[in-house]
C-alpha positions in Angstrom: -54.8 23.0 -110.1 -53.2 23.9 -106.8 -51.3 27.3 -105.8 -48.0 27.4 -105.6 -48.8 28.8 -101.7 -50.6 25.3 -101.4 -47.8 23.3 -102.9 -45.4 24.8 -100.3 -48.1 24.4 -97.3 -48.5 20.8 -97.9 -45.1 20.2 -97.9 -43.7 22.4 -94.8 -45.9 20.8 -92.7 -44.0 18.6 -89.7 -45.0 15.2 -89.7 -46.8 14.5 -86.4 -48.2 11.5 -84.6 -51.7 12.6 -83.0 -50.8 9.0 -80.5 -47.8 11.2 -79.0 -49.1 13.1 -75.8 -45.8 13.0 -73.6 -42.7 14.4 -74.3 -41.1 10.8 -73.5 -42.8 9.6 -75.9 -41.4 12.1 -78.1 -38.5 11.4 -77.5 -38.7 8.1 -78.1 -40.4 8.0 -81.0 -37.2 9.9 -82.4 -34.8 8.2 -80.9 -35.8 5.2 -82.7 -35.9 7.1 -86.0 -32.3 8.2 -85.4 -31.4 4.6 -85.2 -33.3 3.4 -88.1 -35.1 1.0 -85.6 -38.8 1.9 -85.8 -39.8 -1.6 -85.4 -38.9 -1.3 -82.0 -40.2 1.8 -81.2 -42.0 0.9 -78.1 -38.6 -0.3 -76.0 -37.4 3.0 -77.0 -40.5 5.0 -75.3 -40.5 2.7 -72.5 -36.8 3.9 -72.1 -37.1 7.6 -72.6 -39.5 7.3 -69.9 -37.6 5.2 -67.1 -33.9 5.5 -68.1 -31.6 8.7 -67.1 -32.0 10.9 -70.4 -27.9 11.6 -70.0 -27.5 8.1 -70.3 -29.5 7.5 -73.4 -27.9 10.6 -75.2 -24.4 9.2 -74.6 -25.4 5.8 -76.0 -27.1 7.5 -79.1 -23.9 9.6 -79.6 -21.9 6.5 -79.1 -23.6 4.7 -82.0 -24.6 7.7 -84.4 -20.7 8.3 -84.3 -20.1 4.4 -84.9 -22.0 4.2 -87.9 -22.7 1.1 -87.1 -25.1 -1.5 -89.4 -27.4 -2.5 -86.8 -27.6 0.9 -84.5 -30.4 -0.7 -81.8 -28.2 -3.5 -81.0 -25.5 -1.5 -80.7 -27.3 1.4 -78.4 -29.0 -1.7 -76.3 -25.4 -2.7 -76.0 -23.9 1.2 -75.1 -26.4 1.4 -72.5 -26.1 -2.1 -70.6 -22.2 -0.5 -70.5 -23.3 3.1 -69.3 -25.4 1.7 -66.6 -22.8 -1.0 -65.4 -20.2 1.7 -65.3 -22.6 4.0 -63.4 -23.4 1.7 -60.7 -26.8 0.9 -62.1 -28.5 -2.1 -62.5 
């Protein structure tokens, strides 16, 4: 039978990818959980790491406040927008 210290030690523990070395790909790893698009997780690493992080953030805020159905479609869409209106590619 386990403690009730052990119960609340297995349970408080952050989950943790031991692949994760960057913090790009940190940041894209959560990204893609925030949009509920984990199947795509690698776009979203390959973006935290080239893309302007102001750029991404406004897209994510765009779409989190959109509660939109599909959220990577929409944030693919937010950012082709932010970068046209920035003079980007």
């Amino acid at each position: 039978m386990k403690s009730l210290k052990q119960i609340f030690d297995e349970r408080a523990k952050p989950e943790t990818n031991k692949y994760v070395t960057r913090e790009w790909q940190d940041y894209g790893y959560r990204l893609a959980k925030e949009l509920d698009d984990e199947a795509h997780k690698s776009l979203y690493i390959k973006m935290a790491k080239n893309e302007d992080r102001t750029l991404l953030e406004q897209a994510k805020r765009f779409v989190i406040d959109a509660n939109a159905d599909n959220r990577g479609a929409l944030f693919m869409w937010k950012v082709k927008e932010l970068r046209k209106k920035s003079g980007g590619y």
